[in-house]
DSSP file (Angstrom, degrees, kcal/mol; ACC not computed):
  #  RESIDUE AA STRUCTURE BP1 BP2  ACC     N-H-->O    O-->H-N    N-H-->O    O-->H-N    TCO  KAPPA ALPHA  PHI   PSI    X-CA   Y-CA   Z-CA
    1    1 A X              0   0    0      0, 0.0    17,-2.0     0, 0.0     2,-0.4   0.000 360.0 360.0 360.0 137.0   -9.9  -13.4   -0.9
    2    2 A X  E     -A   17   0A   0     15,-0.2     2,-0.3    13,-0.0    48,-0.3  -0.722 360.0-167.6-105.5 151.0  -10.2  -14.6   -4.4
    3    3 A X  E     -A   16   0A   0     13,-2.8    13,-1.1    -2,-0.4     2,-0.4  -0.875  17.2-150.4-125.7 158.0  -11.0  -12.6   -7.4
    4    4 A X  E     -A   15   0A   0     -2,-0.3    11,-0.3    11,-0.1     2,-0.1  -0.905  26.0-176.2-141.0 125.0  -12.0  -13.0  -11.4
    5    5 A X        -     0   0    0      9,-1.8     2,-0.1    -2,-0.4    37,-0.0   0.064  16.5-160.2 -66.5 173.4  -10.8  -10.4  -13.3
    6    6 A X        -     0   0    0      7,-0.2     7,-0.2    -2,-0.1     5,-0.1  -0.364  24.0-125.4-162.8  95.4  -11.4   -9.8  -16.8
    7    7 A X     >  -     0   0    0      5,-2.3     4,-1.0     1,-0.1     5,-0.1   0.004   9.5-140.4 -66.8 149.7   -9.1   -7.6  -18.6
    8    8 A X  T  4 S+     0   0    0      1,-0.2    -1,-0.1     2,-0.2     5,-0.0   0.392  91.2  49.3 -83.6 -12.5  -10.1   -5.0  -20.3
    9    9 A X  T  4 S+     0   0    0      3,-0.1    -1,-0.2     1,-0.0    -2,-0.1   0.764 127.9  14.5-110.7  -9.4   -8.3   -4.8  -23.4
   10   10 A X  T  4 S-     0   0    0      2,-0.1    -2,-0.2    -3,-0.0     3,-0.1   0.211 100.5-106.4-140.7   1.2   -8.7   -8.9  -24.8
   11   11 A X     <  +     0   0    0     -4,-1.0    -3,-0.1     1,-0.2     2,-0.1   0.715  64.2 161.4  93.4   2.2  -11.5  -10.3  -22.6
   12   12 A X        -     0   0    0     -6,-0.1    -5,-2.3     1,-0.1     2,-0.5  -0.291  33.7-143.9 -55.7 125.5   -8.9  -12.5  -20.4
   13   13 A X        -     0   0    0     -7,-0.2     2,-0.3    -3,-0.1    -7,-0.2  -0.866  17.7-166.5-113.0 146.9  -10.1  -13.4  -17.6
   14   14 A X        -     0   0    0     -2,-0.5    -9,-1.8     2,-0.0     2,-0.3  -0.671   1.1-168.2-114.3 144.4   -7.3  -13.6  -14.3
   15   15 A X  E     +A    4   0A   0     -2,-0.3     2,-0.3   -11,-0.3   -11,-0.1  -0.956  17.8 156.6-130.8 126.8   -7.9  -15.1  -11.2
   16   16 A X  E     -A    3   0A   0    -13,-1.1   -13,-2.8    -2,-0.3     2,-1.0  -0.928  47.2-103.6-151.6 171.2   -5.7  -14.5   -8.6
   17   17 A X  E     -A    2   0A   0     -2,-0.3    18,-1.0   -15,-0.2     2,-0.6  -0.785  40.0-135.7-120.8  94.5   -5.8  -14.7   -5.0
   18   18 A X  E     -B   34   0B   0    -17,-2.0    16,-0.2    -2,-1.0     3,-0.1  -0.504  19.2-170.0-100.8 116.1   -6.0  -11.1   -3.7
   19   19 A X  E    S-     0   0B   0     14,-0.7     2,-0.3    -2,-0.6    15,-0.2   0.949  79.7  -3.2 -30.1 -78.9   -3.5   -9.9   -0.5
   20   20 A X  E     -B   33   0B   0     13,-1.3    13,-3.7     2,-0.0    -1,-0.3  -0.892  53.8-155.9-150.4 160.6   -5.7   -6.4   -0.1
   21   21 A X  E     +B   32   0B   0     -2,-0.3     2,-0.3    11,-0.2    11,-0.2  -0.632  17.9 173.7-115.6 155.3   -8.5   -4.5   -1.7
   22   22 A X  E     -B   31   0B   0      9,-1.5     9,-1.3    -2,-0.2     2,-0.5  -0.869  23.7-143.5-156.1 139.0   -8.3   -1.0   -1.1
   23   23 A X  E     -B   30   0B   0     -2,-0.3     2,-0.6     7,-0.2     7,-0.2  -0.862   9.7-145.4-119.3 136.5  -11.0    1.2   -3.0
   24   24 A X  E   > -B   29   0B   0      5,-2.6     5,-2.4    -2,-0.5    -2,-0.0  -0.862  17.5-170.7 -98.8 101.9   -9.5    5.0   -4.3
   25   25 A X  T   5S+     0   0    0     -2,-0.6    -1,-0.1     3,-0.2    -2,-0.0   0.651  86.2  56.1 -55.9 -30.1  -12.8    7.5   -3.9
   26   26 A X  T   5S+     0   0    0      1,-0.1    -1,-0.1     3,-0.1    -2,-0.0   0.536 122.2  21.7 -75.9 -11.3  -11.3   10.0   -5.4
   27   27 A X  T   5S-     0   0    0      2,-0.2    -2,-0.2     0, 0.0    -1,-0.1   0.452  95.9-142.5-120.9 -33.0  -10.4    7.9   -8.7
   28   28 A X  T   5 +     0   0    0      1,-0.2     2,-0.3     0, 0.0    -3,-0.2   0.909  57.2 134.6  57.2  72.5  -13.7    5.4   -7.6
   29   29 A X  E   < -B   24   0B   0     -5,-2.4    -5,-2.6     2,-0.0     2,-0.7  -0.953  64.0-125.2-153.1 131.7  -11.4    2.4   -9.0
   30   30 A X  E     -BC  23  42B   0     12,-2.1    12,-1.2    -2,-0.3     2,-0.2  -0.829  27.4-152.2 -66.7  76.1  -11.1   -0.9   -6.7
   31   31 A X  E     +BC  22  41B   0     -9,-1.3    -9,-1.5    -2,-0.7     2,-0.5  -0.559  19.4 178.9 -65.1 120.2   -7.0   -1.4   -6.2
   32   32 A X  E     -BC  21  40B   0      8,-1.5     8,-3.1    -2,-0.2     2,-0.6  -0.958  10.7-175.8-124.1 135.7   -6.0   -5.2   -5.6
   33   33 A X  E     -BC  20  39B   0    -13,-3.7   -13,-1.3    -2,-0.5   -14,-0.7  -0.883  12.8-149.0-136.0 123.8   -3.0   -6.1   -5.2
   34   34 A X  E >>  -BC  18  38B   0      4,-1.4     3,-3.4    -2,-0.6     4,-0.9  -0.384  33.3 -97.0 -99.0 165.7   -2.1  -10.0   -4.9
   35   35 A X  T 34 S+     0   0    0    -18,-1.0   -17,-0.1     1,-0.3    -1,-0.1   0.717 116.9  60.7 -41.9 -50.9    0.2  -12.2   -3.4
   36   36 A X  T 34 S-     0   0    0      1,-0.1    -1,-0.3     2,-0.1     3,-0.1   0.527 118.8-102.5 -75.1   2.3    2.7  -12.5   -6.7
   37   37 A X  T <4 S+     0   0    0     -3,-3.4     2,-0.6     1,-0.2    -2,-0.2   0.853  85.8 131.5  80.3  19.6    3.4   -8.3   -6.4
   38   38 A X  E  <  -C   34   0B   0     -4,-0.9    -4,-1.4     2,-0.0     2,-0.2  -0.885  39.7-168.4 -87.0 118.8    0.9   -7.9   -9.4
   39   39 A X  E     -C   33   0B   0     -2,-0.6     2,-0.4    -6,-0.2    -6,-0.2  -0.822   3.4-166.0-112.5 157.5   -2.0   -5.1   -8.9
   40   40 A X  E     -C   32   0B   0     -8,-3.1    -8,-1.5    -2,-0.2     2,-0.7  -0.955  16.3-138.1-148.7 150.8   -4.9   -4.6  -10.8
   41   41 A X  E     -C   31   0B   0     -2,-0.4     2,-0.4   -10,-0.2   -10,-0.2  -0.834  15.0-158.8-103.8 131.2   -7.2   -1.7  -10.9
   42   42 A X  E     +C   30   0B   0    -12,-1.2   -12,-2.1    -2,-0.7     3,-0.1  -0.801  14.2 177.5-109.8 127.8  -10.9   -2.9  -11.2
   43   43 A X        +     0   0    0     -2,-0.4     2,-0.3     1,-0.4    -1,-0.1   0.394  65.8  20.8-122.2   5.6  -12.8    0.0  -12.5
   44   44 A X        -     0   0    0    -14,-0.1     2,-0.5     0, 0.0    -1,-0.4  -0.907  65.0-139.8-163.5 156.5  -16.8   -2.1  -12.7
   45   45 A X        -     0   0    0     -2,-0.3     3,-0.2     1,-0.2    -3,-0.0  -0.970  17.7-179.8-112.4 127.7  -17.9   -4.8  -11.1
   46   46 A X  S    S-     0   0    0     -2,-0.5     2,-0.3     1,-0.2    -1,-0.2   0.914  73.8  -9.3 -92.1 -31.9  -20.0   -7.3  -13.0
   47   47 A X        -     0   0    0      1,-0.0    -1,-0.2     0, 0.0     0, 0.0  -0.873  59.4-146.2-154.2 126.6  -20.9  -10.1  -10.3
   48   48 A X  S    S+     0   0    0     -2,-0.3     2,-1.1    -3,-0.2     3,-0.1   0.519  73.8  88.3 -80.0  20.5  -19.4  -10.3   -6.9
   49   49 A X     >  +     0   0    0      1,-0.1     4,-1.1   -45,-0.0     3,-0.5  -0.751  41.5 163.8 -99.6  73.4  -19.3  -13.8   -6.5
   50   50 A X  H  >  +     0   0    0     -2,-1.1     4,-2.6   -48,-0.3    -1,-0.1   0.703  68.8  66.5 -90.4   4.9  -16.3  -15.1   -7.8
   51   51 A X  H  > S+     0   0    0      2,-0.2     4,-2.6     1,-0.2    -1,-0.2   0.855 100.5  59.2 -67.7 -45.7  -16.3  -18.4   -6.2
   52   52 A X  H  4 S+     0   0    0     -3,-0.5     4,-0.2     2,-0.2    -1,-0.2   0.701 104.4  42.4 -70.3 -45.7  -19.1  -18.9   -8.3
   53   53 A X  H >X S+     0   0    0     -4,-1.1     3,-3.4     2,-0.2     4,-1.4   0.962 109.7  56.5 -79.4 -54.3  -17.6  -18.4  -11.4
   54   54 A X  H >X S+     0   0    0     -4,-2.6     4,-2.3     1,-0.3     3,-1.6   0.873 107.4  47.2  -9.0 -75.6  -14.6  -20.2  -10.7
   55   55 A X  H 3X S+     0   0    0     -4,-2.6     4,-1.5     1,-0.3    -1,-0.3   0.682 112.4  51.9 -62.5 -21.7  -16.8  -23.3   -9.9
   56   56 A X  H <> S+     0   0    0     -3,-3.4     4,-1.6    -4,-0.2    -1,-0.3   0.895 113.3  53.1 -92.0 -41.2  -18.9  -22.3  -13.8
   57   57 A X  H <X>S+     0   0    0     -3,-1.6     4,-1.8    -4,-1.4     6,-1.3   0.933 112.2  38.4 -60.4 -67.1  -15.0  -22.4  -15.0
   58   58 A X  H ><5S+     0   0    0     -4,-2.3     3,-1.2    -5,-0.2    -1,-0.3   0.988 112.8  52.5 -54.0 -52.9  -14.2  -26.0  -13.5
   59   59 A X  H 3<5S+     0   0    0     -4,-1.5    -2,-0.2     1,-0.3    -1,-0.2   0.840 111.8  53.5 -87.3  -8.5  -17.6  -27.7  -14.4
   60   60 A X  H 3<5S-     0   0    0     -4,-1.6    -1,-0.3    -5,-0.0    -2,-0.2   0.906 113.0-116.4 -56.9 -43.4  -16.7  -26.2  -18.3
   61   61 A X  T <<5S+     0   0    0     -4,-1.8    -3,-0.2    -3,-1.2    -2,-0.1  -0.130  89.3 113.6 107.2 -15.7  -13.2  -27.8  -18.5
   62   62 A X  S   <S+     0   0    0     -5,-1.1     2,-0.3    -6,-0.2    -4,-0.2   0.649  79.4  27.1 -69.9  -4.9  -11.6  -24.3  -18.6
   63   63 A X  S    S-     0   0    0     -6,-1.3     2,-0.5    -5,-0.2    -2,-0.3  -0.982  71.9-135.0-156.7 154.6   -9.8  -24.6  -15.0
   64   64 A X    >   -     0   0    0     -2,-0.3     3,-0.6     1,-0.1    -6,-0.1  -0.989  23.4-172.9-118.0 112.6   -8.4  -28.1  -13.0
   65   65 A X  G >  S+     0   0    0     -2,-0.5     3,-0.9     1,-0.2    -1,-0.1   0.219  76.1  79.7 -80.1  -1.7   -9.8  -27.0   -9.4
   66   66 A X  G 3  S+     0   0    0      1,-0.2    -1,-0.2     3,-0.0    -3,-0.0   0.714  72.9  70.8 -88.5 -13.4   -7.9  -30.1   -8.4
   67   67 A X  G <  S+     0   0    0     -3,-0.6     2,-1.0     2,-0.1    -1,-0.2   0.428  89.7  73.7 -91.8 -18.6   -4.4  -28.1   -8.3
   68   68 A X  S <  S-     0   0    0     -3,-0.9     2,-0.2     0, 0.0    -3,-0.0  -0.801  75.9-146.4-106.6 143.1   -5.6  -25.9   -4.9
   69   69 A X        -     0   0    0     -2,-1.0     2,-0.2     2,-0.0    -2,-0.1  -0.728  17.6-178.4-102.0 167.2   -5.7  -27.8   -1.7
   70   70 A X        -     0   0    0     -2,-0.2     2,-0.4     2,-0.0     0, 0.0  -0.787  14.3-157.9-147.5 163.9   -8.2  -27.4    1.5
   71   71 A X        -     0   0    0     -2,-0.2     2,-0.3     2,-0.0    -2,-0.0  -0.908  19.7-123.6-152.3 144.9   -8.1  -29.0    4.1
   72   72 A X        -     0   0    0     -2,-0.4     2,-0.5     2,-0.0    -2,-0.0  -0.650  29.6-171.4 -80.1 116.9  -12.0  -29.3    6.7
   73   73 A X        -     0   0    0     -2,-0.3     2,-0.8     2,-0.0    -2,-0.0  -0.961   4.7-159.7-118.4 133.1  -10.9  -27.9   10.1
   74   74 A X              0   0    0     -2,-0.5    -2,-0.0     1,-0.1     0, 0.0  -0.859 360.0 360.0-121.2 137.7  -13.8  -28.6   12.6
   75   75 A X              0   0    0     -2,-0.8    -1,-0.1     0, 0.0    -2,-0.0   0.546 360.0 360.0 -37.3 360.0  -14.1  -26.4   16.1
């Protein structure tokens, strides 16, 4: 699953490519913790579509979309 983050203390926004989600009730915080052994605790969500912003990111100039490879697998 991919995520975009947006840190809370300078407005960065992270994308990163997230292992497991696991959501703490007691705390009500989203824990995700990604591939590179980074976690980050997401405490609101503003739009759950982050494919979506990605793709508003690319058509800006602000990210090279060209850097992930895919590949079409048909049944």
């Amino acid at each position: 699953m991919r995520a975009l983050l947006r840190d809370a203390e300078n407005q960065t926004l992270i994308a990163l490519e997230v292992e497991e989600a696991v959501y703490d009730l007691e705390d009500q915080l989203l824990l995700l913790y990604a591939a590179s052994g980074t976690n980050y605790e997401v405490s609101r969500i503003v739009r759950a579509n982050a494919d979506s912003m990605i793709k508003e990111l690319a058509e800006k100039g602000f990210c090279d979309m060209t850097q992930f490879t895919a590949t079409e697998v048909e049944d």
